[in-house]
RODO-2510 file (C-alpha; in nm, 4 decimals, decimal comma):
residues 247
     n   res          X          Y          Z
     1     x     9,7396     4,1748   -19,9359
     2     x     9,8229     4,1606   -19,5846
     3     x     9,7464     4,3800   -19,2602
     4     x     9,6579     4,4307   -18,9600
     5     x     9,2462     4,3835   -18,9642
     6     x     9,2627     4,4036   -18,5562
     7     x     9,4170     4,6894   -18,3881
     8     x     9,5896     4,6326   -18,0434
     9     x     9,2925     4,8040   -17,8660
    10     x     9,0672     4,5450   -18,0047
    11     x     8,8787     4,7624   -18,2772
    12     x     8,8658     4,6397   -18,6157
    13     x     8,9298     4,8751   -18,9731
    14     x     8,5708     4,9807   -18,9314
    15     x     8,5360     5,0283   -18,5690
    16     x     8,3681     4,7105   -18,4866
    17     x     8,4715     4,4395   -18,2292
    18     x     8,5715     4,1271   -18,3403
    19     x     8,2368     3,9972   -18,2490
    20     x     8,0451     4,2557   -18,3651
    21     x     7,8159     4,2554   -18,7060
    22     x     7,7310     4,5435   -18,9285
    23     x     7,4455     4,7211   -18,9197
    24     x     7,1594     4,5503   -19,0860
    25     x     6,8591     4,7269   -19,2479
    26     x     6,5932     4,5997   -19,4748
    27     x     6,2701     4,7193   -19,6572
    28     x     6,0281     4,4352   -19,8100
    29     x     5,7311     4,4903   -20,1050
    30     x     5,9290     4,8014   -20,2758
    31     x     5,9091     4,6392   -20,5936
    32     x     5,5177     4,6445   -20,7090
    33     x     5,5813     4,3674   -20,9952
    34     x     5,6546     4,0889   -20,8172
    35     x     5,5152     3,8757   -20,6037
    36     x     5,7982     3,9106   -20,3326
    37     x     6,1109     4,1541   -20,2731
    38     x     6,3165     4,2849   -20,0076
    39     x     6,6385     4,4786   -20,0315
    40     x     6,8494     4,4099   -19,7491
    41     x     7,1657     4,6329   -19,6745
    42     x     7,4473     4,4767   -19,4359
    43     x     7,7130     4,7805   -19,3987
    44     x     7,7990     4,9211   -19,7066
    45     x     7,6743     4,5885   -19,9220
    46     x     7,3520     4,6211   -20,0587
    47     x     7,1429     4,3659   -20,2527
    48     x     6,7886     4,4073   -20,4147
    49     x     6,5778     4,0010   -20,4131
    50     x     6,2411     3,9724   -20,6799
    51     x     6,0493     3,6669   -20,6337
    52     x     5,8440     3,5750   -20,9065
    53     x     5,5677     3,2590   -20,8782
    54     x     5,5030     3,0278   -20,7847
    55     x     5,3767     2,9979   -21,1527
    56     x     5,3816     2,7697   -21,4579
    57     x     5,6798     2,5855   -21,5378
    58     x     5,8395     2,7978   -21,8634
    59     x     5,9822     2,4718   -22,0032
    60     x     5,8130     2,1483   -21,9606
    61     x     6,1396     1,9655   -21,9662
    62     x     6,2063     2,1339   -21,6032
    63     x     5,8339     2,0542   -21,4438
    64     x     5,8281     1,8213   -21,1751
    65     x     5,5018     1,6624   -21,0962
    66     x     5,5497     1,6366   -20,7353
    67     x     5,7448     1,9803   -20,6114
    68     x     5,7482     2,2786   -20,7715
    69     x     6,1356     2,3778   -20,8830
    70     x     6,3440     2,7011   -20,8236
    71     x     6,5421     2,9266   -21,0571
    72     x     6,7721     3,1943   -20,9576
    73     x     6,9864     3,4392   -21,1244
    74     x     7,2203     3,6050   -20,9652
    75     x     7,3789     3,9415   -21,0824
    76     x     7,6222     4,1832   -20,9543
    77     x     7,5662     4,5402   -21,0883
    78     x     7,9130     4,7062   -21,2741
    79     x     7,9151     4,9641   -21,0494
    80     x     7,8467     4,7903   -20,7247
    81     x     8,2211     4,7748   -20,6537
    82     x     8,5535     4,9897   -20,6893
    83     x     8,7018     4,7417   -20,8934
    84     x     8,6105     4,6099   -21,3035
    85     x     8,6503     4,2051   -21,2810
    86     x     8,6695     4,0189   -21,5917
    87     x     8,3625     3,9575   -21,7613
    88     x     8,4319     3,5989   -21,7814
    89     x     8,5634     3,5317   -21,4100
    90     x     8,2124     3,7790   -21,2987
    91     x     7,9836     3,5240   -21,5007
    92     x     8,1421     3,2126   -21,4001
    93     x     8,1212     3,3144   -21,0189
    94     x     7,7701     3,4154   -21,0196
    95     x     7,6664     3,1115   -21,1799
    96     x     7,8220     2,9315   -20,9042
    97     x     7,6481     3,1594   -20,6220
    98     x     7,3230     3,1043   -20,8448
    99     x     7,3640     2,7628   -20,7609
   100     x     7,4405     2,7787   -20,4406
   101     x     7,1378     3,0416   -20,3504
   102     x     6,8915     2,7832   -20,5122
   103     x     7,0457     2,4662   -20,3097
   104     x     7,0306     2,6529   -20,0272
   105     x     6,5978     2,7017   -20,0363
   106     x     6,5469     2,3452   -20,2009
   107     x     6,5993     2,2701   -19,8625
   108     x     6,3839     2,5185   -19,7085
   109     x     6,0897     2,6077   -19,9176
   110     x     5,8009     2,3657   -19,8786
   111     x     5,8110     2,2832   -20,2861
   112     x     5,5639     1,9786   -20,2493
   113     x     5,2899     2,2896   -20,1943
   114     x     5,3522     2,3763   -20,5382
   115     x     5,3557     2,0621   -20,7570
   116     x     5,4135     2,1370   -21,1143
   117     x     5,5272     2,5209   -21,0419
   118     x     5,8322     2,7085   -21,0649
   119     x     5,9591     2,9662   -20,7894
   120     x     6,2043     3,2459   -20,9666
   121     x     6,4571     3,4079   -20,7542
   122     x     6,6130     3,7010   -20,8965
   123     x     6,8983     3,8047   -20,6520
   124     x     7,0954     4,1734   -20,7338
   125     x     7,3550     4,3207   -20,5769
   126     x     7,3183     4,7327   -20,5957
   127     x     7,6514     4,7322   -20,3975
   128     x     7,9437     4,5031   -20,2579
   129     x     8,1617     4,5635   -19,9639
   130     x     8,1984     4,1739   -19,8526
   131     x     7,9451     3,9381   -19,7403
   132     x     7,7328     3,9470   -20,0237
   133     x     7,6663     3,5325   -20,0411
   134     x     7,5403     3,6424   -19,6928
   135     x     7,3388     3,9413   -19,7814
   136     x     7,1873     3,7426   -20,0863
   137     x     7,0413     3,4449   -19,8576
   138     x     6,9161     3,6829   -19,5905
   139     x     6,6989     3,9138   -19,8500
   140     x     6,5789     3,5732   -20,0329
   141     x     6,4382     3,4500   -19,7511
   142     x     6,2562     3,8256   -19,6464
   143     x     6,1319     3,8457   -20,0362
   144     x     6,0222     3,4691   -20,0423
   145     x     5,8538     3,5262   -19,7142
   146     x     5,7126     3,8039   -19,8464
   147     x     5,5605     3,6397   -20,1324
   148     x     5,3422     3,4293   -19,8970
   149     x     5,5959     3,1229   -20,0182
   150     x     5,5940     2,9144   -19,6946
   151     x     5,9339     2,7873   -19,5462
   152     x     6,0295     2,5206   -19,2583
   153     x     6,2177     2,7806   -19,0601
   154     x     6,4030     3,1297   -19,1380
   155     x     6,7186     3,0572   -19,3633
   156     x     7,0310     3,3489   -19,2096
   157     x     7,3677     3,3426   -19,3427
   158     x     7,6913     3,4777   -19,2027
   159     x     8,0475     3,4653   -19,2068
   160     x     8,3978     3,4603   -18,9956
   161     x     8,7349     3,4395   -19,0717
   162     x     8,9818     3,3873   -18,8106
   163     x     9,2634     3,6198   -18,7202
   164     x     9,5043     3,5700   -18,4325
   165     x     9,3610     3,2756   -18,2922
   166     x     8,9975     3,4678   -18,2604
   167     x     8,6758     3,4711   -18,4869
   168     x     8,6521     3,7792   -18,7019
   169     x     8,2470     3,7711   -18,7819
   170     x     8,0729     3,9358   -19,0539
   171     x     8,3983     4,0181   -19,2534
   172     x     8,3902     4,3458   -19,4811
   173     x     8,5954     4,4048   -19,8263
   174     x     8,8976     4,4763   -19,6489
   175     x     8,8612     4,2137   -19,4552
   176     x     8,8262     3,9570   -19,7269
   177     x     9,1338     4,0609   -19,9008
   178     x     9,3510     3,9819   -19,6478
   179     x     9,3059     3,6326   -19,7680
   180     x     9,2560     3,4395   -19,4627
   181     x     8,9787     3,1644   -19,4011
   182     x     8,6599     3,2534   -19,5255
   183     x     8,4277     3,0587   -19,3565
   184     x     8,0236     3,0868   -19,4297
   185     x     7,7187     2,9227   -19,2868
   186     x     7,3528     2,9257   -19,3968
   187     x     7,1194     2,7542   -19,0934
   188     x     6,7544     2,7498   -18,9709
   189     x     6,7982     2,9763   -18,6896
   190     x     6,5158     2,7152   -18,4630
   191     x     6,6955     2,3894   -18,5339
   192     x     7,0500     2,5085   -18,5723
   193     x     6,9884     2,2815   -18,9130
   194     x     7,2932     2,3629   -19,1572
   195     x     7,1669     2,4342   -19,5062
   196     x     7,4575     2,5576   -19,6361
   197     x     7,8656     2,5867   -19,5817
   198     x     8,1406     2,7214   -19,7810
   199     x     8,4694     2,7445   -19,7024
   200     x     8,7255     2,9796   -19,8997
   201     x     9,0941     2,9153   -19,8279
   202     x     9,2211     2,6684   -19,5798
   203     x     9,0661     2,6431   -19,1715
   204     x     9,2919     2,4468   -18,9055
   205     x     9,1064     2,2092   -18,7432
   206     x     9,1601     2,3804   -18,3981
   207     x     8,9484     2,6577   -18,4909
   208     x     8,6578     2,5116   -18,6207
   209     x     8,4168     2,4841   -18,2941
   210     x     8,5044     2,8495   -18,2604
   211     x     8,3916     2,9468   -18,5852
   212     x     8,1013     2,7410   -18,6181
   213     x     7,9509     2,8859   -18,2800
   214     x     8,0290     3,2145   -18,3782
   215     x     7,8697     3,1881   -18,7282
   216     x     7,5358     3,0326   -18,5745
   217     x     7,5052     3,3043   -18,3167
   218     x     7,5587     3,5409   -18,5871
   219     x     7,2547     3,3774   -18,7859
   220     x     7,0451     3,3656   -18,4925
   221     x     7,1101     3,7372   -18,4532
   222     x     7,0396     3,7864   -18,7545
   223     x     6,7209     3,5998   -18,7865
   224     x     6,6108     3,8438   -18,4886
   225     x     6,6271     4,1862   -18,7197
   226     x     6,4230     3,9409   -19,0275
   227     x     6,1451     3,8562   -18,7904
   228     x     6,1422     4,1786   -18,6065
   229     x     6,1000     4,3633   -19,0152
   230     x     5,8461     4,0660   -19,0841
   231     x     5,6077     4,1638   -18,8257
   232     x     5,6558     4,5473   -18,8772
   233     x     5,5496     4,4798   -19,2354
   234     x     5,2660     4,2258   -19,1265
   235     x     5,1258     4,5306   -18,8842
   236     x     5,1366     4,7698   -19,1380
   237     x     4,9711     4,5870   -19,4072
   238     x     4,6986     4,5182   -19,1050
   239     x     4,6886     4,8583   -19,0298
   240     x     4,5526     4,9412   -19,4304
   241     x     4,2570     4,7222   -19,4339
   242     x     4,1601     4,7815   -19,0769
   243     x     4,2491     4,4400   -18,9449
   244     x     4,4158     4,3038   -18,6194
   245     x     4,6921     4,0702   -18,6794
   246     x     4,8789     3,7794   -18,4700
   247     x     5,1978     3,8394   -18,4247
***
């Protein structure tokens, strides 16, 4: 599928600029079970992140005596999209994304806190309209944060495609299927540290700085709106026993 994702005015299918992300709005603690959640809605995608542990190890085969390890499943509801994939295509590419989500916070959780433990991350997408890699990162790190688990830095994702020469950031449905360069970054916002990149479909060289800055600023924006929902959430919880925080 092919189109024009850029009018000649400079306003994208949805209205945005080219440089211009969706609205981003997030909720943390909804879920009274677990030790950690957030739901974090980017546009019309919407994904739902449990943490559960750190606790005991369920096999022994998978304990580490020095770092606790991470497990995350990652699901995408039958009805979060206006399209029925195969079954077998759906599993094989969240297993993949599973992957990639617990990669991603090897490198950012402190695990040596937690020797002998196991961190759960159960990521679920309520609704898809592009992005959701993204989406998925962002509310793991709120729900992880959340659950007191302590991290080197914020980990924000985003993601650009180029059209015309320019960046295209924080690319919709639409926008995917016109089956240009997907490009996505994961980074620690302070250090500019890359924790993750994927690449879907093939980026000429020439463009790459461009992208790359765009993404990051993207991520730092992004880790602006986390922080800004962290503290919210630290006041209010301060605000119920009576305390003063620092924030």
């Amino acid at each position: 599928m092919s189109y024009e994702i850029v009018s000649p005015e400079g306003l994208r299918i949805d209205g945005r600029r080219p440089n211009e992300m969706r609205k981003l709005k997030c909720e943390v603690g909804l879920v009274q079970d677990a030790d950690g959640s957030a739901i974090v809605e980017q546009g019309y995608t919407k994904v739902l992140v449990t943490i559960y542990g750190p606790h005991e190890c369920k096999l022994k085969s998978q304990r580490n005596n020095e770092k606790a390890v991470i497990c995350c499943s990652y699901k995408k509801a039958s009805f979060s999209t206006g399209t029925r994939l195969k079954q077998l295509l759906s599993d094989s590419r969240s297993t993949e994304i599973s992957v990639m989500i617990q990669n991603t916070f090897e490198a950012a959780v402190l695990l040596e806190k937690f020797p002998k433990s196991q961190i759960d991350i159960n990521v679920q997408v309520l609704q898809g309209d592009g992005g959701e890699r993204c989406v998925a990162i962002n509310a793991t790190t709120l729900a992880l944060i959340n659950a007191g688990i302590p991290m080197r830095d914020y980990v924000c994702a985003c993601a650009a495609t180029i059209y015309q020469d320019s960046p295209i950031l924080d690319i919709n449905y639409l926008e995917e299927s016109c089956r240009g360069p997907l490009f996505m970054l994961a980074v620690m916002p302070k250090t500019e540290k890359i924790v993750q990149l994927q690449l879907d479909n093939r980026l000429h060289n020439d463009h790459l700085d461009k992208v790359v800055h765009q993404t990051i600023q993207g991520c730092k924006d992004i880790q602006i709106l986390l922080d800004r929902k962290i503290k919210e959430s630290t006041v209010e919880a301060a605000a119920a026993y009576d305390i003063k925080p620092k924030v």
